[in-house]
C-alpha positions as CSV (number, residue, x, y, z in Angstrom):
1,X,-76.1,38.2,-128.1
2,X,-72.8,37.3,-127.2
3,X,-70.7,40.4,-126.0
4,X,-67.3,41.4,-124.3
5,X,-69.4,42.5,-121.4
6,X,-70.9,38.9,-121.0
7,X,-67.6,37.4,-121.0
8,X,-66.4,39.6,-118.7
9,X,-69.5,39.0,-116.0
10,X,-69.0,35.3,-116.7
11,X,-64.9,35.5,-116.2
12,X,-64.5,37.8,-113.5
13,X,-64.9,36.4,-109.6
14,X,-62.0,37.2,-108.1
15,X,-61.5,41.1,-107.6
16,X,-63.7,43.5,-109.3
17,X,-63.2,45.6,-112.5
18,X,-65.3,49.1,-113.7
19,X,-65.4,49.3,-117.1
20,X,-66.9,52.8,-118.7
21,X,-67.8,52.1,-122.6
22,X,-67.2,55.1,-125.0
23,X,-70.5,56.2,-124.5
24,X,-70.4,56.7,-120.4
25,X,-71.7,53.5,-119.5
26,X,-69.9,52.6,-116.4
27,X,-71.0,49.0,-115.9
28,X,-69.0,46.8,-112.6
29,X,-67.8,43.0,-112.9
30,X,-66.7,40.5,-110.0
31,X,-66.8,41.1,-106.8
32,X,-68.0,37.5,-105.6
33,X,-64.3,36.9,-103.8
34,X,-61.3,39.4,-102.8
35,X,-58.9,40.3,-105.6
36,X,-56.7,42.8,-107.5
37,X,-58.8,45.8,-108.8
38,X,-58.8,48.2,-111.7
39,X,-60.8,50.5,-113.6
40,X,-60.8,51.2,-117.5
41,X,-62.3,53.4,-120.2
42,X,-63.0,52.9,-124.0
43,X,-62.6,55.6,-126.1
44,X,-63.7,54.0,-129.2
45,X,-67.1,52.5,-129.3
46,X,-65.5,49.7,-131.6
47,X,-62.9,48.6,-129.1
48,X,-65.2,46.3,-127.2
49,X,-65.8,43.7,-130.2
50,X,-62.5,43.8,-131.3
51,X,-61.0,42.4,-127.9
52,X,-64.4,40.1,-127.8
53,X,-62.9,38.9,-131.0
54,X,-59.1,38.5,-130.1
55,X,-58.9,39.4,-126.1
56,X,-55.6,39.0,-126.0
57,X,-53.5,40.7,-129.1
58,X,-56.5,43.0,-129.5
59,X,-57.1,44.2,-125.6
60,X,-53.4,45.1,-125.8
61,X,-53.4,46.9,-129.1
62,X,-56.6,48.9,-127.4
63,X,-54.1,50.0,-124.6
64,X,-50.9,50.6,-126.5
65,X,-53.1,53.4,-129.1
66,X,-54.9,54.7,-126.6
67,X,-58.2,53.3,-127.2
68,X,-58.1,51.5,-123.5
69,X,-57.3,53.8,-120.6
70,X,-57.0,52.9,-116.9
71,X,-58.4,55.1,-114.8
72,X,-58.0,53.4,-111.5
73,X,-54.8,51.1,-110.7
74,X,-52.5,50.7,-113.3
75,X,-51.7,48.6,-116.5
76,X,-50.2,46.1,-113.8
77,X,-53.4,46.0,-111.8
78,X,-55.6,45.6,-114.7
79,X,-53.3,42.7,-116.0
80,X,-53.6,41.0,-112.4
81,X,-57.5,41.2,-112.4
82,X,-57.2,38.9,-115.8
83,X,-54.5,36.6,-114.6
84,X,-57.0,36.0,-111.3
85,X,-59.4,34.9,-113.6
86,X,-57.9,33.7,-116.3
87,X,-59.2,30.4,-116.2
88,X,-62.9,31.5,-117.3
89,X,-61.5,34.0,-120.0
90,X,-59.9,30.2,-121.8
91,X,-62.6,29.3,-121.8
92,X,-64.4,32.3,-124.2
93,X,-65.4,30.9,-127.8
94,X,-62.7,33.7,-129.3
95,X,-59.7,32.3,-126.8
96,X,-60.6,28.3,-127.9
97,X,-60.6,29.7,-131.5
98,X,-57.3,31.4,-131.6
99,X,-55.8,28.8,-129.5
100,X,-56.4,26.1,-131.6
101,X,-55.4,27.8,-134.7
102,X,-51.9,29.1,-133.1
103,X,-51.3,25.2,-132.2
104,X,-52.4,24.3,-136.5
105,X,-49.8,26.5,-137.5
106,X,-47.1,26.7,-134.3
107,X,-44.5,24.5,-136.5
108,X,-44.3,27.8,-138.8
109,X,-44.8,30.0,-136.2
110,X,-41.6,28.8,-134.9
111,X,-39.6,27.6,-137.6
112,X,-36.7,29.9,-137.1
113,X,-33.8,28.7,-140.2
114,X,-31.3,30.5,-140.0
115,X,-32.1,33.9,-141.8
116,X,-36.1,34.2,-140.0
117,X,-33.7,34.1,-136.6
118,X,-31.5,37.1,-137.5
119,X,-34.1,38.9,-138.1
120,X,-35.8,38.3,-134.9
121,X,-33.2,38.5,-132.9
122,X,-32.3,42.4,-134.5
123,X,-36.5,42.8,-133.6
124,X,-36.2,42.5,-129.8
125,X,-32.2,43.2,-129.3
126,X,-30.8,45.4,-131.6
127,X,-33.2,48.2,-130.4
128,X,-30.8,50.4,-128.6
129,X,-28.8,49.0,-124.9
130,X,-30.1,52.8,-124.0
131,X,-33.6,51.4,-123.3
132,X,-32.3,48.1,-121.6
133,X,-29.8,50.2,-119.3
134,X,-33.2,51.7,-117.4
135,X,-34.4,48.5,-116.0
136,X,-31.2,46.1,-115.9
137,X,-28.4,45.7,-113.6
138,X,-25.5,46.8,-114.2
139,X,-23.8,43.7,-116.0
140,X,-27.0,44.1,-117.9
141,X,-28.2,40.5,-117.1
142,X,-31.3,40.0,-119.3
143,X,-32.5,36.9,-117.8
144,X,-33.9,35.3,-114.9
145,X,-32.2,36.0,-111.7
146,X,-31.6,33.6,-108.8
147,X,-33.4,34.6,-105.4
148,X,-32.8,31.8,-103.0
149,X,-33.5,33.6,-100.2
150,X,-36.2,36.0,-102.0
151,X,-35.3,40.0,-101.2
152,X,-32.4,39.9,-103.0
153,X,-31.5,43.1,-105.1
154,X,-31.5,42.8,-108.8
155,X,-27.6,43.3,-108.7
156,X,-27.1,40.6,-106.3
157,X,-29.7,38.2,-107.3
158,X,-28.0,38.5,-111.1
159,X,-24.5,37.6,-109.6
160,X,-26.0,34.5,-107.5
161,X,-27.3,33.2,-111.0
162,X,-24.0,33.1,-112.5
163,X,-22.2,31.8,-109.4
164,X,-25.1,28.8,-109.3
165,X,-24.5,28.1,-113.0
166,X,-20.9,28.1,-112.8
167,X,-20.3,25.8,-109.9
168,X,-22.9,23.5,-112.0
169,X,-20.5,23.9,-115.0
170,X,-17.8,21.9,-113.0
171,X,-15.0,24.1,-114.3
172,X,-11.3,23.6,-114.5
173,X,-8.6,25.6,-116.0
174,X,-7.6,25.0,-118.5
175,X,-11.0,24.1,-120.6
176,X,-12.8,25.9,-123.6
177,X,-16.2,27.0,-122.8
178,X,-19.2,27.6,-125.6
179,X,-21.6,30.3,-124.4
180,X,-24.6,30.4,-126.9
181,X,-26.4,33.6,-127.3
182,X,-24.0,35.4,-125.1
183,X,-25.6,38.7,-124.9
184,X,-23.9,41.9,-123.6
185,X,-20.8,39.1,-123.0
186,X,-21.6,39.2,-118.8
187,X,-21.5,35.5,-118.6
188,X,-18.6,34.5,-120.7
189,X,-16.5,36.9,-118.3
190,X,-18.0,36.0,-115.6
191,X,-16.9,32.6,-116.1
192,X,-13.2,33.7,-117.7
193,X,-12.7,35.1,-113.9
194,X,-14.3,32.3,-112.2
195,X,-11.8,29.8,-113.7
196,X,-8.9,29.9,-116.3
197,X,-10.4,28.9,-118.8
198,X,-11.1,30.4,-122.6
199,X,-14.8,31.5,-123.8
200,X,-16.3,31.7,-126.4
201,X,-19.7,33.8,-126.9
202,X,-21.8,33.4,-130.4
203,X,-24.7,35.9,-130.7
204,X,-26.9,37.4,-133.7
205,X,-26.9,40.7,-132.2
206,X,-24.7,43.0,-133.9
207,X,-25.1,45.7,-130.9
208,X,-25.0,42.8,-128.2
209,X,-21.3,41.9,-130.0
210,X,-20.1,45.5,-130.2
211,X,-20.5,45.8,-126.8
212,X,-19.2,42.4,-125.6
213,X,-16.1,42.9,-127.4
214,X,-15.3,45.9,-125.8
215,X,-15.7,45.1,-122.7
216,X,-13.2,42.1,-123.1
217,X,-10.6,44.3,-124.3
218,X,-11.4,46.8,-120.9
219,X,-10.7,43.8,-119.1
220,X,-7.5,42.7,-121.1
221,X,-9.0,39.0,-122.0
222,X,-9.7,39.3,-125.6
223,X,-7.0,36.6,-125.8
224,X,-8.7,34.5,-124.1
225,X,-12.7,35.5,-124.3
226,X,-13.8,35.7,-127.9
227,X,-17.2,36.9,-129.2
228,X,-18.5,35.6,-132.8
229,X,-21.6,37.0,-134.8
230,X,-22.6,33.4,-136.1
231,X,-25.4,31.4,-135.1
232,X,-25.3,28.4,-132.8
233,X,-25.2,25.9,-136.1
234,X,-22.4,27.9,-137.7
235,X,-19.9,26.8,-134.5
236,X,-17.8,24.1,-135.6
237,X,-15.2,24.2,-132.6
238,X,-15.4,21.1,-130.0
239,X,-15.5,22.6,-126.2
240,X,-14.9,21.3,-122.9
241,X,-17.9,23.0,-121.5
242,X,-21.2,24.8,-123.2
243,X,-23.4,27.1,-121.5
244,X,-26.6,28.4,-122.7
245,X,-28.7,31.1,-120.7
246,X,-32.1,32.1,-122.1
247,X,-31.8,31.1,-125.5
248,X,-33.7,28.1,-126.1
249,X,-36.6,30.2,-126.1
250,X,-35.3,30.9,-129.2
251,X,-34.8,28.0,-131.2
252,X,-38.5,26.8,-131.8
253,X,-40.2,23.5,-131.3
254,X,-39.4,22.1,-134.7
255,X,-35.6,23.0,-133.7
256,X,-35.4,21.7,-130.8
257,X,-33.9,18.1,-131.9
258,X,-30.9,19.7,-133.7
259,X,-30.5,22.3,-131.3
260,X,-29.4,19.4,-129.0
261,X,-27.6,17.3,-131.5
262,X,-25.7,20.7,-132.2
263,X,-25.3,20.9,-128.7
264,X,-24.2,17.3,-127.9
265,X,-21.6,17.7,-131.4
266,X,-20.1,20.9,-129.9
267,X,-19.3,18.7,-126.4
268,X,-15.6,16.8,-126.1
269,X,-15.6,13.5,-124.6
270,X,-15.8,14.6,-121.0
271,X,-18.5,17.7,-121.8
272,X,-20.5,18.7,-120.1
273,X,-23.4,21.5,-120.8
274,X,-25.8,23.4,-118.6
275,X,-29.2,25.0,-120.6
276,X,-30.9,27.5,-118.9
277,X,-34.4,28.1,-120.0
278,X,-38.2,29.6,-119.8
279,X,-40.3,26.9,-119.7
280,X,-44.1,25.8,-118.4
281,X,-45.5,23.2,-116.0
282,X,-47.6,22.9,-118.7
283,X,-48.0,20.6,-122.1
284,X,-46.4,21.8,-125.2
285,X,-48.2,25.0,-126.4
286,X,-48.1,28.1,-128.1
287,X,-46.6,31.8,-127.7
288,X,-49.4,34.5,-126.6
289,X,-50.4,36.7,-129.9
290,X,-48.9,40.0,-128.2
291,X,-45.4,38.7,-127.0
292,X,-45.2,36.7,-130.5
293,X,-45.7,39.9,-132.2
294,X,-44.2,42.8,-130.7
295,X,-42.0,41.1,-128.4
296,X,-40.4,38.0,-129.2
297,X,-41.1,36.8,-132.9
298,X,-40.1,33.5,-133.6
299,X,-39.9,32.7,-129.7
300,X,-41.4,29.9,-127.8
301,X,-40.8,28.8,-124.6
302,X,-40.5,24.9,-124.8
303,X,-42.3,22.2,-122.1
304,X,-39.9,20.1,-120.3
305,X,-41.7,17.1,-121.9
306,X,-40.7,18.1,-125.5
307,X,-37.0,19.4,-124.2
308,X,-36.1,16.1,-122.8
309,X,-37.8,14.1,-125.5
310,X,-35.4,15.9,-127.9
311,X,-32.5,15.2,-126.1
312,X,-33.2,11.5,-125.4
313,X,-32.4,10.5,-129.1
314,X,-28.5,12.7,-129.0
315,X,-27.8,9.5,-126.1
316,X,-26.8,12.8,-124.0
317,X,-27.2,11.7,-120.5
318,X,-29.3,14.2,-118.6
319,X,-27.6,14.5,-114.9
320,X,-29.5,17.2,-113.2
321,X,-32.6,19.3,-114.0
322,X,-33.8,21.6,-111.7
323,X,-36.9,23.7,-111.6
324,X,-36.7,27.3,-110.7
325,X,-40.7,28.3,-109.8
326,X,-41.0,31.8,-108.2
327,X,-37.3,33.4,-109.4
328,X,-38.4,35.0,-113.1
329,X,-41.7,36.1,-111.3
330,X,-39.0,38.5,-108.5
331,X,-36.9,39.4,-111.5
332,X,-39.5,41.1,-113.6
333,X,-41.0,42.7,-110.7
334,X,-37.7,44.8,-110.3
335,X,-37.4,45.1,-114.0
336,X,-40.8,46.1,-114.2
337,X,-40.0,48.7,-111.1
338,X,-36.9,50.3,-112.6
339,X,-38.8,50.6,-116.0
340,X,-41.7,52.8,-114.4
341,X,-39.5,54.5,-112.2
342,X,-37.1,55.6,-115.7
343,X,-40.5,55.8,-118.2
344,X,-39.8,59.3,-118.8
345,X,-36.7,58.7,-120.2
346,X,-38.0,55.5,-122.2
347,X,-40.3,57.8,-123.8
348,X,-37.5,60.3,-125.0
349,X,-35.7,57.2,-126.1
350,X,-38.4,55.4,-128.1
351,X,-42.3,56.9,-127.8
352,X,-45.2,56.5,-126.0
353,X,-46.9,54.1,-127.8
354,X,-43.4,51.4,-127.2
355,X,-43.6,52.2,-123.4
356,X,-47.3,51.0,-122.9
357,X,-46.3,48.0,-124.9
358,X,-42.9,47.5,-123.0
359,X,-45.0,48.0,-119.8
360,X,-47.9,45.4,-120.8
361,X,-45.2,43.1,-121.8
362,X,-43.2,42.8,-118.4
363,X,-46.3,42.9,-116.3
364,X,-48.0,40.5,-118.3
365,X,-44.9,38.2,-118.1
366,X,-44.5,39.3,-114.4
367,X,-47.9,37.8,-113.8
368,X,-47.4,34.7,-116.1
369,X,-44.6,33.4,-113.5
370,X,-46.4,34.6,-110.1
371,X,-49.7,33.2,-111.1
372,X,-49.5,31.2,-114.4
373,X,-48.0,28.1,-115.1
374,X,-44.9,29.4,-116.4
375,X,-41.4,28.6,-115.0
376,X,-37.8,27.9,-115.5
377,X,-35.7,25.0,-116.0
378,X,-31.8,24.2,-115.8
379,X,-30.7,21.1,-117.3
380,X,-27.1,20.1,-117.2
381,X,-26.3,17.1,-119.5
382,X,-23.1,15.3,-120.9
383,X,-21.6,12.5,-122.6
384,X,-20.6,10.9,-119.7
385,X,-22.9,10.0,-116.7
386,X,-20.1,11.0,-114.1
387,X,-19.1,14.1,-115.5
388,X,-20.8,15.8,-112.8
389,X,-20.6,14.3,-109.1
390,X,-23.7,12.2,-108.1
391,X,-25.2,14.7,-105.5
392,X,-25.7,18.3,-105.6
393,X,-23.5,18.2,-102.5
394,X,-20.4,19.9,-104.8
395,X,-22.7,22.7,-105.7
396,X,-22.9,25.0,-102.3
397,X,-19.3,24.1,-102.2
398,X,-18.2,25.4,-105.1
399,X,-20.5,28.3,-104.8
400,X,-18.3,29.3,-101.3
401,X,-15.0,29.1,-103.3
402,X,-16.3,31.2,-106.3
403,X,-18.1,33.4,-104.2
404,X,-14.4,34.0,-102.3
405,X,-13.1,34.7,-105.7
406,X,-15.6,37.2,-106.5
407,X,-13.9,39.9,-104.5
408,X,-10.8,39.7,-106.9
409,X,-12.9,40.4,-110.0
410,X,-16.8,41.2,-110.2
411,X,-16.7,45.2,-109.6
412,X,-14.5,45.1,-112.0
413,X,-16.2,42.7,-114.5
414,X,-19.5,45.0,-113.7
415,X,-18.1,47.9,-114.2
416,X,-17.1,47.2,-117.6
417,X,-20.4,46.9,-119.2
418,X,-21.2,51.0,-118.1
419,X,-17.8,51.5,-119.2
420,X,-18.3,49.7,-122.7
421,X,-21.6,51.2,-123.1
422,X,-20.6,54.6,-122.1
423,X,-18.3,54.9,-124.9
């Protein structure tokens, strides 16, 4: 008979994993080649069939109740010994199964109108900035980090992403800039110091706004750097320059097309956008049962195949796309870090049943970029094929001059997100 412990003797080569079943069984898988380790226990005698059944929603709903425990290593470890492996676990009868029924009904999955994507957004980001302030930096940055070097600091790493997007924006003063799901308002300021220019940051996070908003007046640039609650469609406006940063995850596969018409509408004659996205090396797929459900409802991290495919038809020209490989791996790893290294304050904040899930959840995305297929892209696109130069030659330039202009502003700029949320 077909069992969890069969799967696992079949899936696991690489590292080794102890397994103890509610009964005090202690049974031992892999070993054939070097790898992570871990050990686990099963306090329920019924937890083994339900993650043979679902392995990956229910083998994290084991952990987060308490019905999985590690005993040797940690979540992380266990997560790595799967990721190792995880070709052979695709390959189980349950994972073909759930697979191919998450790809049937993906186009529902993900079809966020415009009331399903409130409510998701208020899911993952209206939770409380108190929880978010453990593992961010301080600008509270809540996406992929640039390390072109690799041991950057969190802090600095954050502050190289928004110099490399802005010397790809091709800034002058004088222009109006779109920033589409703004967040916590870092980028749009960024970018109001970097040039002299006015922003404008839409968001569905009512807490994300509140705290934006502030921290434009702290600054004294509310004249200039405006923060709506409206959805991308709602924007009307026509802007020199439109930024997007970890939002496309967002919009859904059966979006995409409009999201880029919307996009290409928004742009002037000499636009010019940069979008700033998770994405795979990977054909187009599906969102993991867990993240879909307790993380990101609604979100799906699109293939470059079907991003560019949607933006052929807007006759958008696409000048650059470049392909960042490693960088969202480095980022969680610190997140992940600072998170355990605050986890008793998470607790009091939320409980312990949210911090085994928020652990699972940046480990398991940790590993996804460090040893799956996942990545992330930048595109920048325009109306115009020479709205950009034709070499990246500008961009290490323009980096030096911003980076010289950084002194004048960032602590400042920084500073006023902990000021903002202090209050």
């Amino acid at each position: 008979m077909f069992s969890l412990y069969g799967l696992l003797d079949k899936a696991i080569k690489k590292g080794r994993l102890t397994v103890v079943d509610a009964k005090g069984v202690t049974r031992e898988f892999g070993g054939q080649e070097p790898g992570p380790e871990a050990a686990i226990r099963f306090t329920s005698s019924s937890a083994a069939l339900k993650i043979l059944l679902n392995p990956e929603l229910n083998a994290a709903e084991a952990y987060m109740d308490g019905h999985l425990v590690v005993d040797r290593g940690s979540i992380h470890d266990l997560i790595q010994v799967f990721y190792a492996n995880k070709r052979h676990f695709d390959l189980s009868p349950s994972q073909i199964f759930w697979r191919g029924l998450s790809r049937k009904v993906r186009r529902f999955q993900q079809n966020n109108v415009l009331s399903r994507s409130r409510a998701n957004v208020k899911a993952h980001y209206d939770i409380g900035e108190d929880l978010y302030r453990l593992f961010l930096d301080r600008d509270m940055q809540y996406s992929c980090a640039y390390f072109p070097d690799g041991p950057e600091t969190i802090e600095d790493a954050q502050t190289l992403k928004k110099r490399h997007i802005a010397a790809k924006l091709c800034l002058k003063d004088g222009q109006r800039v779109l920033d589409i799901g703004c967040g916590w308002g870092g980028m749009a300021l960024y970018l109001a110091h970097v040039a002299d220019v006015e922003v404008v940051g839409v968001t569905l996070s009512e807490r994300q706004l509140a705290v934006a908003r502030r921290r434009a007046e702290i600054l004294g640039v509310s004249d200039r750097v405006r923060f709506e609650l409206i959805d991308y469609r709602e924007v009307t406006e026509k802007f020199d320059r439109v930024v997007s940063v970890g939002m496309l995850e967002h919009v859904g596969a059966p979006h995409l097309g409009a999201y880029f018409l919307n996009v290409r509408d928004r742009l002037g004659p000499e636009g010019l956008a940069l979008i700033h996205s998770i994405s795979t090396k990977s054909p187009p797929g599906v969102t993991g049962p867990f993240l879909r459900k307790y993380i990101f409802p609604g979100g799906y991290s699109p293939a470059l195949s079907e991003t560019v495919a949607a933006i052929e038809p807007t006759g958008l020209w696409l000048l650059d796309c470049e392909i960042w490989r490693c960088h969202y791996g480095y980022t969680l790893a610190q997140w992940r870090e600072r998170f355990l290294a605050n986890r008793d304050k998470a607790v009091e904040i939320m409980d312990e049943r949210f911090c085994r899930m928020w652990e699972l959840y940046l480990s398991i995305a940790e590993c996804v970029f460090l040893q799956g297929s996942s990545n992330v892209f930048q595109l920048q696109i325009a109306r115009e094929r020479d709205t950009a130069p034709i070499s990246r030659n500008y961009i290490e330039a323009e980096e030096c001059r911003i980076a010289e202009r950084e002194t004048e502003f960032l602590d400042r700029v920084v500073a006023s997100a902990q000021q903002a949320l202090d209050e």
